[in-house]
Every structure is written in structure tokens, then in C-alpha cells.
mmCIF file as gemmi writes it, N, C-alpha and C atoms, coordinates in Angstrom:
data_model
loop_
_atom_site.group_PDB
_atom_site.id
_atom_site.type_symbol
_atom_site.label_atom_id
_atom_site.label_alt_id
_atom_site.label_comp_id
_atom_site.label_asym_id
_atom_site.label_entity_id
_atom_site.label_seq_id
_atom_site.pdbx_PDB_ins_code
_atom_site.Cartn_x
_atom_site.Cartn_y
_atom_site.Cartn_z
_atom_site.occupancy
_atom_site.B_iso_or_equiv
_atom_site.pdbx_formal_charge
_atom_site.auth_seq_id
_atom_site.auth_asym_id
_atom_site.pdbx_PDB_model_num
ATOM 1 N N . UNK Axp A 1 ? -143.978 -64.68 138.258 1 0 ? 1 A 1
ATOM 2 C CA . UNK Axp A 1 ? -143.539 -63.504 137.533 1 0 ? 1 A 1
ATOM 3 C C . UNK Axp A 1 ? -143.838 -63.662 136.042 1 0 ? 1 A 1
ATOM 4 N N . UNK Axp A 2 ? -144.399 -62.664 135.284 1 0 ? 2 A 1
ATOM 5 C CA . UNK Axp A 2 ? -144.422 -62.363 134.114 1 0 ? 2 A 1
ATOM 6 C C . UNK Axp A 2 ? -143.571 -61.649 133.552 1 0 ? 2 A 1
ATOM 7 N N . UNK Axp A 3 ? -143.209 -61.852 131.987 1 0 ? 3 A 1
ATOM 8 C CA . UNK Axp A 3 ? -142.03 -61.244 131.256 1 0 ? 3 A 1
ATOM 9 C C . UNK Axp A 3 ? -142.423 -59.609 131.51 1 0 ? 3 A 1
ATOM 10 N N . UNK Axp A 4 ? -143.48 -58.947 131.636 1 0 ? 4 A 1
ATOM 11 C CA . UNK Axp A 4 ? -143.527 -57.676 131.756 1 0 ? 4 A 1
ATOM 12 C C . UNK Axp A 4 ? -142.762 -57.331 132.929 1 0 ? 4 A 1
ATOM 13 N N . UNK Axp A 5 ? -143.379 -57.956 134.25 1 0 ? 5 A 1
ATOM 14 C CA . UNK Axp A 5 ? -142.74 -57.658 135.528 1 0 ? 5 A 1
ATOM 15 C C . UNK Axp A 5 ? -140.754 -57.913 134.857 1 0 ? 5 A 1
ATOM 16 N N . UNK Axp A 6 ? -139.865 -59.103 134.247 1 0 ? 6 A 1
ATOM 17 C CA . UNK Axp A 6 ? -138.683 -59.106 134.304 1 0 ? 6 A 1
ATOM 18 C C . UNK Axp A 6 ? -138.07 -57.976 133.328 1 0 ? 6 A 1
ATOM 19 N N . UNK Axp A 7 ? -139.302 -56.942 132.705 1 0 ? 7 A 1
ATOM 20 C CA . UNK Axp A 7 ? -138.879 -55.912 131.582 1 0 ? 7 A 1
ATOM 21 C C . UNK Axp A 7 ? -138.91 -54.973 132.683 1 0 ? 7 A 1
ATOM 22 N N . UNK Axp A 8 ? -139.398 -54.521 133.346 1 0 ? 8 A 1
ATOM 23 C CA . UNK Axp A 8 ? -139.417 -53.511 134.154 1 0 ? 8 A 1
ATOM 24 C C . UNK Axp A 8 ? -138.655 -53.757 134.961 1 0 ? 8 A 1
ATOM 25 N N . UNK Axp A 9 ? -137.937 -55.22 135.905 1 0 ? 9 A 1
ATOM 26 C CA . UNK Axp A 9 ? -136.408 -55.222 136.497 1 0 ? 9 A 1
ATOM 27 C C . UNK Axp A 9 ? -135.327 -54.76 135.781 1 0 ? 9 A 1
ATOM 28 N N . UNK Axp A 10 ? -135.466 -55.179 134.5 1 0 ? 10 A 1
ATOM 29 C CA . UNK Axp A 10 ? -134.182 -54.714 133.71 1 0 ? 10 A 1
ATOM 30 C C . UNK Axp A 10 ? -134.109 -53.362 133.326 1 0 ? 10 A 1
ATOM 31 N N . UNK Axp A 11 ? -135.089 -52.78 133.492 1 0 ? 11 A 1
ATOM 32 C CA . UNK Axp A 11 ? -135.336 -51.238 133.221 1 0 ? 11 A 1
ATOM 33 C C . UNK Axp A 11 ? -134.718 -50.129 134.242 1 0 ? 11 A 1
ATOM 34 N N . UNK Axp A 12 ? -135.307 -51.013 135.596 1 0 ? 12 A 1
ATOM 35 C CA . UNK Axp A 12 ? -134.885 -50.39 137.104 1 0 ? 12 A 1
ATOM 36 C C . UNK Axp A 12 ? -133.313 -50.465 136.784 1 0 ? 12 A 1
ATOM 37 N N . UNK Axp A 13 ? -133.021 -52.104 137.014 1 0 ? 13 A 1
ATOM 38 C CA . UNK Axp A 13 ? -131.352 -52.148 137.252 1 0 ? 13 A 1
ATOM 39 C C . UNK Axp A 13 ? -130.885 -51.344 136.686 1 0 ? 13 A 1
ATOM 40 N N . UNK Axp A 14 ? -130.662 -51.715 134.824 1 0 ? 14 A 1
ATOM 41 C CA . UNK Axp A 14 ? -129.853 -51.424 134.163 1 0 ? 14 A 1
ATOM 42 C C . UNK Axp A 14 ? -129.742 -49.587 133.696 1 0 ? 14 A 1
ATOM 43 N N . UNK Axp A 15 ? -131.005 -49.072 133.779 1 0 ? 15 A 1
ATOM 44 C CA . UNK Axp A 15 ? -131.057 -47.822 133.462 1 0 ? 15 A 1
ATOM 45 C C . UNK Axp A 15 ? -130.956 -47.602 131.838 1 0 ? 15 A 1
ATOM 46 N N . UNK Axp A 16 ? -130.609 -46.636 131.475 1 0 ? 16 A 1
ATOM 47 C CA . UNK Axp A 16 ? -130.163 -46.406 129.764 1 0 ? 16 A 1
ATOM 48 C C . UNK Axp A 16 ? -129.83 -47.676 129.33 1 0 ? 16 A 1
ATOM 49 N N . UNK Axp A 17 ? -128.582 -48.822 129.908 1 0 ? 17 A 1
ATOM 50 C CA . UNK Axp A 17 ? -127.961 -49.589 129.65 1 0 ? 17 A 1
ATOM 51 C C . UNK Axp A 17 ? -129.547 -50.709 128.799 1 0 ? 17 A 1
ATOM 52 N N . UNK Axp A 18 ? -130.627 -50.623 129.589 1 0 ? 18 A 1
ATOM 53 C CA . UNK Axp A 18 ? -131.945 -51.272 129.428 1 0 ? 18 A 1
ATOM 54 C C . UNK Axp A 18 ? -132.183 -51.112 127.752 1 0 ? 18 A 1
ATOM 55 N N . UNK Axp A 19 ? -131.958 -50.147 127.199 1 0 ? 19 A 1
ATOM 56 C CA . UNK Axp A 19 ? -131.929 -50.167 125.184 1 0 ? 19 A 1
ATOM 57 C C . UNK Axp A 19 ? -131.676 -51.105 125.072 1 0 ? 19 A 1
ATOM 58 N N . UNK Axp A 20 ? -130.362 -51.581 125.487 1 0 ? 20 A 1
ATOM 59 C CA . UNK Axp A 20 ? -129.613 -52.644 124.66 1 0 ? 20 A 1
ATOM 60 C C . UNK Axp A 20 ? -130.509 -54.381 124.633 1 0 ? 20 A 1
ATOM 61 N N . UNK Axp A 21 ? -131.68 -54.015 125.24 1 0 ? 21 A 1
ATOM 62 C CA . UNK Axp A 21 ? -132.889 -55.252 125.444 1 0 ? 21 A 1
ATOM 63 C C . UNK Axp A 21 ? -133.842 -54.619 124.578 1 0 ? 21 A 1
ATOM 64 N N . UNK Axp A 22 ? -134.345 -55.652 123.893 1 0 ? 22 A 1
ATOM 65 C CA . UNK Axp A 22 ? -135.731 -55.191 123.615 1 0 ? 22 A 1
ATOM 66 C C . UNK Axp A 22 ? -136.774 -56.674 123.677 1 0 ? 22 A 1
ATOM 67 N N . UNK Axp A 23 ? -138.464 -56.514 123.59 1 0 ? 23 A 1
ATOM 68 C CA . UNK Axp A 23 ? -139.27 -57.476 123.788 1 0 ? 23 A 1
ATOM 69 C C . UNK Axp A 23 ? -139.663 -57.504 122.201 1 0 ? 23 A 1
ATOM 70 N N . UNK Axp A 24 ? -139.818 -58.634 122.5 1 0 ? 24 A 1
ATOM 71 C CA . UNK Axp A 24 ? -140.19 -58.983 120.891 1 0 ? 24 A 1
ATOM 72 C C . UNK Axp A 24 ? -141.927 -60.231 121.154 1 0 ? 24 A 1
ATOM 73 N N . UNK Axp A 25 ? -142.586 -59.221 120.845 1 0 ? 25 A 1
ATOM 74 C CA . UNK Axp A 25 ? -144.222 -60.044 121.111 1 0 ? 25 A 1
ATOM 75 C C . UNK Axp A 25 ? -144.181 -60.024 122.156 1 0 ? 25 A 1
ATOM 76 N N . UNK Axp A 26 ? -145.225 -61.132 123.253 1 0 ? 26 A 1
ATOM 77 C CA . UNK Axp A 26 ? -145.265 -61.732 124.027 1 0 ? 26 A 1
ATOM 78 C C . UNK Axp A 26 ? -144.213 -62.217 124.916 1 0 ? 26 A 1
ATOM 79 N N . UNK Axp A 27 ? -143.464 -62.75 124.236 1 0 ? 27 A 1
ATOM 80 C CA . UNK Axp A 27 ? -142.602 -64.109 124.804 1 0 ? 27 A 1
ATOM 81 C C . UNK Axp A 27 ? -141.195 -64.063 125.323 1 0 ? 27 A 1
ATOM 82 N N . UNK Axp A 28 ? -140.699 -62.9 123.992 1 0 ? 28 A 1
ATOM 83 C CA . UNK Axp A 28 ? -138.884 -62.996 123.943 1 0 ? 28 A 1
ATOM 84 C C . UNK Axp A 28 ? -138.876 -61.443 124.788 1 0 ? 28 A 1
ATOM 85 N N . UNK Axp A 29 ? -137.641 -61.706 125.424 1 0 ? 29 A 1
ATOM 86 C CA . UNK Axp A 29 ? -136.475 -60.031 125.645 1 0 ? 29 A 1
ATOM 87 C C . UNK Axp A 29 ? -135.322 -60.539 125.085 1 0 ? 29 A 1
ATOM 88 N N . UNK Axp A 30 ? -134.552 -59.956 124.265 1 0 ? 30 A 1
ATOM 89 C CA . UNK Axp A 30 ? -133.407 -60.311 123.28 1 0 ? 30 A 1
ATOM 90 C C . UNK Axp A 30 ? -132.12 -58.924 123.539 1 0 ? 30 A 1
ATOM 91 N N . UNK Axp A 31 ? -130.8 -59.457 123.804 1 0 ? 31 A 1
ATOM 92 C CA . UNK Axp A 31 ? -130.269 -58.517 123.547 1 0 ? 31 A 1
ATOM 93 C C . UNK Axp A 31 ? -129.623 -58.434 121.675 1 0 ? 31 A 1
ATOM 94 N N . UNK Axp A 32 ? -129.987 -56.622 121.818 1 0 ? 32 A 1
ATOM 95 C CA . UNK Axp A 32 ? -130.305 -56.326 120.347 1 0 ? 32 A 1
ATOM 96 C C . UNK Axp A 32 ? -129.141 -56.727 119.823 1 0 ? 32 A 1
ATOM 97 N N . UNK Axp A 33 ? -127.665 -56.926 120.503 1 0 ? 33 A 1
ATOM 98 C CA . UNK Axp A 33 ? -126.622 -56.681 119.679 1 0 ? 33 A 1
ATOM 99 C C . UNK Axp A 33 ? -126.555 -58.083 119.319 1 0 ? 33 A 1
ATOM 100 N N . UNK Axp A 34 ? -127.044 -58.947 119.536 1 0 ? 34 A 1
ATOM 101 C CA . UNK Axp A 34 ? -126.923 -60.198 119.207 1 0 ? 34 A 1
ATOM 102 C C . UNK Axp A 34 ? -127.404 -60.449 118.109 1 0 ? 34 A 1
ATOM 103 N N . UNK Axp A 35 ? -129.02 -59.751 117.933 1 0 ? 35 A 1
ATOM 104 C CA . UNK Axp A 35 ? -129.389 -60.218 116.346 1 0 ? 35 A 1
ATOM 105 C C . UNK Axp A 35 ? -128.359 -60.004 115.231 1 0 ? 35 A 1
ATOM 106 N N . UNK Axp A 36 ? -129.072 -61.233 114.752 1 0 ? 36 A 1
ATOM 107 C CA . UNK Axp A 36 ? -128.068 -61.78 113.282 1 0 ? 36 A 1
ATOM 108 C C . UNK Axp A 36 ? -129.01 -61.76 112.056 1 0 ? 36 A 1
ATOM 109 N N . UNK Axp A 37 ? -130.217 -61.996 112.183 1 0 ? 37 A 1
ATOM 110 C CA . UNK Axp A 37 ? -130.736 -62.325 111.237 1 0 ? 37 A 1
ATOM 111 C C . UNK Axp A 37 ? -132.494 -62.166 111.862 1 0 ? 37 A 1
ATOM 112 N N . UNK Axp A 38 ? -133.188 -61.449 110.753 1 0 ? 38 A 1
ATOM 113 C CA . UNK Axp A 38 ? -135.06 -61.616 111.031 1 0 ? 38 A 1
ATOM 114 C C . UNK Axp A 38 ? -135.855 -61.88 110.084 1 0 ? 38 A 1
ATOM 115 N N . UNK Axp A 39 ? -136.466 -63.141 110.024 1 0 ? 39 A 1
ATOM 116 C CA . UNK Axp A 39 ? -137.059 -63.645 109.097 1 0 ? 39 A 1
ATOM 117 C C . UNK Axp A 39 ? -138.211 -63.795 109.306 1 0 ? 39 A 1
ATOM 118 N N . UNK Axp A 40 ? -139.283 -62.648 108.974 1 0 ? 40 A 1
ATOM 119 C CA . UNK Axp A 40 ? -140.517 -62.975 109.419 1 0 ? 40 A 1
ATOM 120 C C . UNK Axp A 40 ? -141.746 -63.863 108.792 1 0 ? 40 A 1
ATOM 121 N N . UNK Axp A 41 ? -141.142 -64.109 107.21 1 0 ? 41 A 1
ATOM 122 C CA . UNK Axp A 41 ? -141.947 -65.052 106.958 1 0 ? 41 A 1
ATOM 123 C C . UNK Axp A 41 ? -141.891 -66.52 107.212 1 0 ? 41 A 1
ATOM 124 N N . UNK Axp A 42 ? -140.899 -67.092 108.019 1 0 ? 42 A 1
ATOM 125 C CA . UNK Axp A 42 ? -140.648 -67.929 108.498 1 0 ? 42 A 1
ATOM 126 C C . UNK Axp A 42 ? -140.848 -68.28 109.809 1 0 ? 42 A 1
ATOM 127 N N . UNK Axp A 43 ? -140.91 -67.077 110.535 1 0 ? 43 A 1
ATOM 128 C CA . UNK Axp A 43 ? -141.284 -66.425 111.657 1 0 ? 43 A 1
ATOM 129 C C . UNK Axp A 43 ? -139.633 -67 112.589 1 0 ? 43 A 1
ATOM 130 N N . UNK Axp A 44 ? -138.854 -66.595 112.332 1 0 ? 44 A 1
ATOM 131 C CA . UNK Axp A 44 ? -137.628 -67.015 112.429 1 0 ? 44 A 1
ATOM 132 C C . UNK Axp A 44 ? -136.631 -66.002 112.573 1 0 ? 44 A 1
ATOM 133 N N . UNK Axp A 45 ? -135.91 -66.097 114.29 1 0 ? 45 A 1
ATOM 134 C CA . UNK Axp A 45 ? -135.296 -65.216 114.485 1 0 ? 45 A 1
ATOM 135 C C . UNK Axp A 45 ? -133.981 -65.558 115.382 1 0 ? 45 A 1
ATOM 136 N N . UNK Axp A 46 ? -132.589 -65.292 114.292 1 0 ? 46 A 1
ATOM 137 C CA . UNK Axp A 46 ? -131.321 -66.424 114.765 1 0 ? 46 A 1
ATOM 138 C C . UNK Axp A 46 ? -130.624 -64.518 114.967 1 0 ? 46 A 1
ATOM 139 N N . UNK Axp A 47 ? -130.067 -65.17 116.996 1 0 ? 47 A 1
ATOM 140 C CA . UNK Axp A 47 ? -129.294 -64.444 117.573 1 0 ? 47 A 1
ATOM 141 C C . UNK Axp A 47 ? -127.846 -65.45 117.21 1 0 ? 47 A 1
ATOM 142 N N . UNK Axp A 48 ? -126.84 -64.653 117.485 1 0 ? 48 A 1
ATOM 143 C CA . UNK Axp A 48 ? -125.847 -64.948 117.184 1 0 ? 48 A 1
ATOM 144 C C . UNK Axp A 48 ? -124.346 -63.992 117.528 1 0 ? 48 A 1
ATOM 145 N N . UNK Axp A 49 ? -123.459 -64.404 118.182 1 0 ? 49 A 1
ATOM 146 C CA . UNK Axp A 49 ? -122.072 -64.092 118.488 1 0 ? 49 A 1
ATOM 147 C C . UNK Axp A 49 ? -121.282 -64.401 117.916 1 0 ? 49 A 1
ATOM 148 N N . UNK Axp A 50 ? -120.904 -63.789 116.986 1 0 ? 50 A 1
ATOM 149 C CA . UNK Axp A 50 ? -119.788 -63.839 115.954 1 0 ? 50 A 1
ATOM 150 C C . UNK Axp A 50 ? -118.245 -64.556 116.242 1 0 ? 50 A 1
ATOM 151 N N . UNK Axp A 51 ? -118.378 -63.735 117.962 1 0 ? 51 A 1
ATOM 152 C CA . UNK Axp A 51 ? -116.726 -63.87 118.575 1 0 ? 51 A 1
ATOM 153 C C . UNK Axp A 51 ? -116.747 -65.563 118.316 1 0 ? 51 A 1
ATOM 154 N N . UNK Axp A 52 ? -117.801 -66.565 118.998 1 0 ? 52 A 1
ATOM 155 C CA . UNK Axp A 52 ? -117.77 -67.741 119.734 1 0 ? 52 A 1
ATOM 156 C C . UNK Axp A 52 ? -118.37 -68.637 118.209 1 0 ? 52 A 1
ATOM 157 N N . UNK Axp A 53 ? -119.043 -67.905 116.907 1 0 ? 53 A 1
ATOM 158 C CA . UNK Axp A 53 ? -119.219 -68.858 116.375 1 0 ? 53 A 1
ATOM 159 C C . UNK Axp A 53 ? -120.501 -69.665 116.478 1 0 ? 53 A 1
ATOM 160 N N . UNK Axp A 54 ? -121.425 -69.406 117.323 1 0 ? 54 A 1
ATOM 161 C CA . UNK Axp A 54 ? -123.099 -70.035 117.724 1 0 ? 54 A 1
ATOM 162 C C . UNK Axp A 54 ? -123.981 -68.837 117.751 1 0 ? 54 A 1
ATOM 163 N N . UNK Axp A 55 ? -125.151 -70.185 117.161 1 0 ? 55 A 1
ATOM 164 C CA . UNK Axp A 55 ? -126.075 -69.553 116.349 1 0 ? 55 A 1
ATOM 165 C C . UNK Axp A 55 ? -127.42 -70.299 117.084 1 0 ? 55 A 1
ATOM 166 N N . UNK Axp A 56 ? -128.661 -69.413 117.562 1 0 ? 56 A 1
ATOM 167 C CA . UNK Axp A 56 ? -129.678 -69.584 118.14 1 0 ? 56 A 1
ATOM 168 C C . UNK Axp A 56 ? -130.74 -69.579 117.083 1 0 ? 56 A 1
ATOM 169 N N . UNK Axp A 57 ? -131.603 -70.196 117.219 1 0 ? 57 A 1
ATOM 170 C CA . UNK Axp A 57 ? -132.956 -69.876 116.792 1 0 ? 57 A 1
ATOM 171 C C . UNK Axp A 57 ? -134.224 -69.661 117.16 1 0 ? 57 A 1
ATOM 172 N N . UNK Axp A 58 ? -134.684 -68.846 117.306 1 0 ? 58 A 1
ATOM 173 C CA . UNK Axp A 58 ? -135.873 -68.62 117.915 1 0 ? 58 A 1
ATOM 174 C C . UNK Axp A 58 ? -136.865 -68.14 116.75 1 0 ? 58 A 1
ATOM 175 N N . UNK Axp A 59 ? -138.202 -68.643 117.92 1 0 ? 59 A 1
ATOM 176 C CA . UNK Axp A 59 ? -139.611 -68.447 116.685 1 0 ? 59 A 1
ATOM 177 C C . UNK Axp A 59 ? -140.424 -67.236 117.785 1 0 ? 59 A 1
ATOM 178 N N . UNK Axp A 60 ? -140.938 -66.441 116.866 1 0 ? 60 A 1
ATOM 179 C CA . UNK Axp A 60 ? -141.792 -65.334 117.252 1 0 ? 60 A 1
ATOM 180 C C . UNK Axp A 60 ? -142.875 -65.52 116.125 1 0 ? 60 A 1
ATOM 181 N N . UNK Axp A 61 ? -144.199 -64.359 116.589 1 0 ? 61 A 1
ATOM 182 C CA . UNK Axp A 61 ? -144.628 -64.291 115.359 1 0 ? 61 A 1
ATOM 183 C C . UNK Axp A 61 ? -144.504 -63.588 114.532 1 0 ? 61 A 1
ATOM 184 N N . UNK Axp A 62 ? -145.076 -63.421 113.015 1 0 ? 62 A 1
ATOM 185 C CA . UNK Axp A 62 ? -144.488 -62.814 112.036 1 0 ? 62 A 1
ATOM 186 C C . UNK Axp A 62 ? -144.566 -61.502 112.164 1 0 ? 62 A 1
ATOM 187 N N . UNK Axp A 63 ? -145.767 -60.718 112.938 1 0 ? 63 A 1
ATOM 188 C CA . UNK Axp A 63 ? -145.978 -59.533 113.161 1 0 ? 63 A 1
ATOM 189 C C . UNK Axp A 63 ? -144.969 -58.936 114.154 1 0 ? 63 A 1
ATOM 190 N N . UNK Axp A 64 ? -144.457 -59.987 115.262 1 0 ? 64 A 1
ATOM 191 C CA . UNK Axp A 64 ? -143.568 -59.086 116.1 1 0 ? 64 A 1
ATOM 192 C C . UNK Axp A 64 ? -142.399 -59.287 115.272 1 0 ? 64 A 1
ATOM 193 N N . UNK Axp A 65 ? -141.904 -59.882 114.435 1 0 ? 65 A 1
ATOM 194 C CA . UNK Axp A 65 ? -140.976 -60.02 113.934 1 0 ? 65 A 1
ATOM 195 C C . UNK Axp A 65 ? -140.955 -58.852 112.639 1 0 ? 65 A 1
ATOM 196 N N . UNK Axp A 66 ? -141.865 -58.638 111.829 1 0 ? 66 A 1
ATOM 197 C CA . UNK Axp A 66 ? -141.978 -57.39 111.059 1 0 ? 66 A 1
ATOM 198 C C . UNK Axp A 66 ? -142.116 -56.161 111.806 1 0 ? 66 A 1
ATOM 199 N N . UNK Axp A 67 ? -142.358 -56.246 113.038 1 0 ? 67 A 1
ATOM 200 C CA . UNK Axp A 67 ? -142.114 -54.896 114.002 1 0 ? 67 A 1
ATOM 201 C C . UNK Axp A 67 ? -140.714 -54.924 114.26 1 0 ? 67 A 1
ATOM 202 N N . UNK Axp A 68 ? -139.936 -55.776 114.613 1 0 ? 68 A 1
ATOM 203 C CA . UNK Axp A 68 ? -138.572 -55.461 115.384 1 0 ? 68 A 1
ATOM 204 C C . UNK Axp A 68 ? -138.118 -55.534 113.727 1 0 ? 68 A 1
ATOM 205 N N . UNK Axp A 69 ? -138.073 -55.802 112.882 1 0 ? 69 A 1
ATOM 206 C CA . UNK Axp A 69 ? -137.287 -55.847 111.605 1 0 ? 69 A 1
ATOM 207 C C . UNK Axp A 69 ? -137.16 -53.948 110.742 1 0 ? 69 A 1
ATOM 208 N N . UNK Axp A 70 ? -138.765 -53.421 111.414 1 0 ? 70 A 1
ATOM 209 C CA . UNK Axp A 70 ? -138.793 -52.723 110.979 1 0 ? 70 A 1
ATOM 210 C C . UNK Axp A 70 ? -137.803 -51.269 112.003 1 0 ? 70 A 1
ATOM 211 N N . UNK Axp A 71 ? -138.295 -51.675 113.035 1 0 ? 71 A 1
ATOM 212 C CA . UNK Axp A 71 ? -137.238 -50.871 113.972 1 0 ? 71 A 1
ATOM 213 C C . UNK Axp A 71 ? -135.822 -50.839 113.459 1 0 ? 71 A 1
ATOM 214 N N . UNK Axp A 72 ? -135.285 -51.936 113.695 1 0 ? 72 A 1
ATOM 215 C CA . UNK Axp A 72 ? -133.974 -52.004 113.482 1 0 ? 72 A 1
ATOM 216 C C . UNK Axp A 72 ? -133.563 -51.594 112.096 1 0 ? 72 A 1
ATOM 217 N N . UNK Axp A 73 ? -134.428 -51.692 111.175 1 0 ? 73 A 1
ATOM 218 C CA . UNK Axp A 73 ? -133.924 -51.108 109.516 1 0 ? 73 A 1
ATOM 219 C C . UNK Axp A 73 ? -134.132 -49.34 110.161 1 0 ? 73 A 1
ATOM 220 N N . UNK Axp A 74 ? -135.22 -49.025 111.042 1 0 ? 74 A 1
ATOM 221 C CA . UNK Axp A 74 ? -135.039 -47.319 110.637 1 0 ? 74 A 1
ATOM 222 C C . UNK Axp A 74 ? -133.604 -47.148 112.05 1 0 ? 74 A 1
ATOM 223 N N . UNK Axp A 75 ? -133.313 -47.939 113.069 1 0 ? 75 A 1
ATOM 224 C CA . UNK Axp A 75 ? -132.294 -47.68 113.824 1 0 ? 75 A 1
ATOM 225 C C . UNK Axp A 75 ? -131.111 -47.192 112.582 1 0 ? 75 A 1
ATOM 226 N N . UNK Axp A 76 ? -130.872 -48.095 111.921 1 0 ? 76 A 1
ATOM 227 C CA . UNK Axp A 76 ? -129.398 -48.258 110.949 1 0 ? 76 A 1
ATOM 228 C C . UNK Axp A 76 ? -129.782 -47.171 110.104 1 0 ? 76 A 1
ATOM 229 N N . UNK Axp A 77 ? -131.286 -46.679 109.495 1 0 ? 77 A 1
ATOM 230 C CA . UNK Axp A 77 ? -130.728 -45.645 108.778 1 0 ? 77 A 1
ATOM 231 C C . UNK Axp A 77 ? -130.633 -44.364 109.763 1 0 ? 77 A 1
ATOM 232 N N . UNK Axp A 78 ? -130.723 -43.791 110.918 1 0 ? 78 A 1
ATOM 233 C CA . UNK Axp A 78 ? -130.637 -42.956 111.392 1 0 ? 78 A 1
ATOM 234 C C . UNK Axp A 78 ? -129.469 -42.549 111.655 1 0 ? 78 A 1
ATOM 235 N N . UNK Axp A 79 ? -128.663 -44.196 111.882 1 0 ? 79 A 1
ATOM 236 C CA . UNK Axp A 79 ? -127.036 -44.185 112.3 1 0 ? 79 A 1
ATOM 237 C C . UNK Axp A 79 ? -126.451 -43.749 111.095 1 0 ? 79 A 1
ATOM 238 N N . UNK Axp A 80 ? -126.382 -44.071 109.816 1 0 ? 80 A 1
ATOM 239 C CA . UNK Axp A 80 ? -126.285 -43.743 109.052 1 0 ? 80 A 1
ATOM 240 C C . UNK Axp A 80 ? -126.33 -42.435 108.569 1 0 ? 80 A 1
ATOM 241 N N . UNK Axp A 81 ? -127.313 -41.608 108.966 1 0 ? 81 A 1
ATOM 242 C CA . UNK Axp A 81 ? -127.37 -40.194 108.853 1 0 ? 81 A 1
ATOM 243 C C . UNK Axp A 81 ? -126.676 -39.315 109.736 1 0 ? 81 A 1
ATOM 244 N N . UNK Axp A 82 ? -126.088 -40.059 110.802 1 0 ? 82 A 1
ATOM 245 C CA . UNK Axp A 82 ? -125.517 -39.241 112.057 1 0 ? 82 A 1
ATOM 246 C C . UNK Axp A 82 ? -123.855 -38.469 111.696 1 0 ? 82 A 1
């Protein structure tokens, strides 16, 4: 199995609920509410749960990482406008 084929299980299962994932490049599916932090010139990307206190790090590259950085800045201003 390839990460495409486990994006399209989570799509089937979960339905709408499936937003709350996204792919980042190649490699990662991340749930969004976890990001904490996107650092693409580092290429450095720390998920994180506030409740529990731990902190992940993961490496992408800088381009998928200036793509999901850029998503998520126009997500927040839209919320923002709502």
C-alpha cells in the first residue's frame, strides 16, 4: 500500500470528518489540529498536544511545508472573517 491508497481509506471511512487530515508532500498525513508550529526553512514541522504536553518533529520539504503554511495562514484568515 501507498500513502495515496491510505488517503483515499480515510476519505471513504471518515467522510467530511477526512478535513481534519491533510498530506503534506509525499510522505506525511497529519492531523491538522495538532500542528503547532511550520518551519519551512528548516524544513521542520512540530505536531503537538497541548492537553499531554509532547512535542513531535517531523521533516518535510520546504516546498510542502510553504504549501501547508500557506493554507493554514489563509484557513485562519477566513475564520477570522466569518
Amino acid at each position: 500500500m501507498n500513502l495515496a491508497h491510505f488517503q483515499q481509506m480515510i476519505e471513504e471511512q471518515l467522510g467530511k470528518e477526512a478535513m481534519t487530515f491533510i498530506r503534506i508532500g509525499k510522505q506525511l498525513i497529519v492531523n491538522r489540529a495538532y500542528i503547532f508550529k511550520i518551519n519551512p526553512n528548516k524544513q521542520q514541522l512540530i505536531m503537538s498536544d497541548m492537553d499531554v504536553n509532547i512535542a513531535f518533529d517531523l521533516q518535510a520539504s520546504k516546498e510542502a511545508l510553504k504549501q501547508l503554511k500557506a493554507l493554514m495562514e489563509s484557513e485562519i484568515g477566513k475564520e477570522g472573517k466569518l
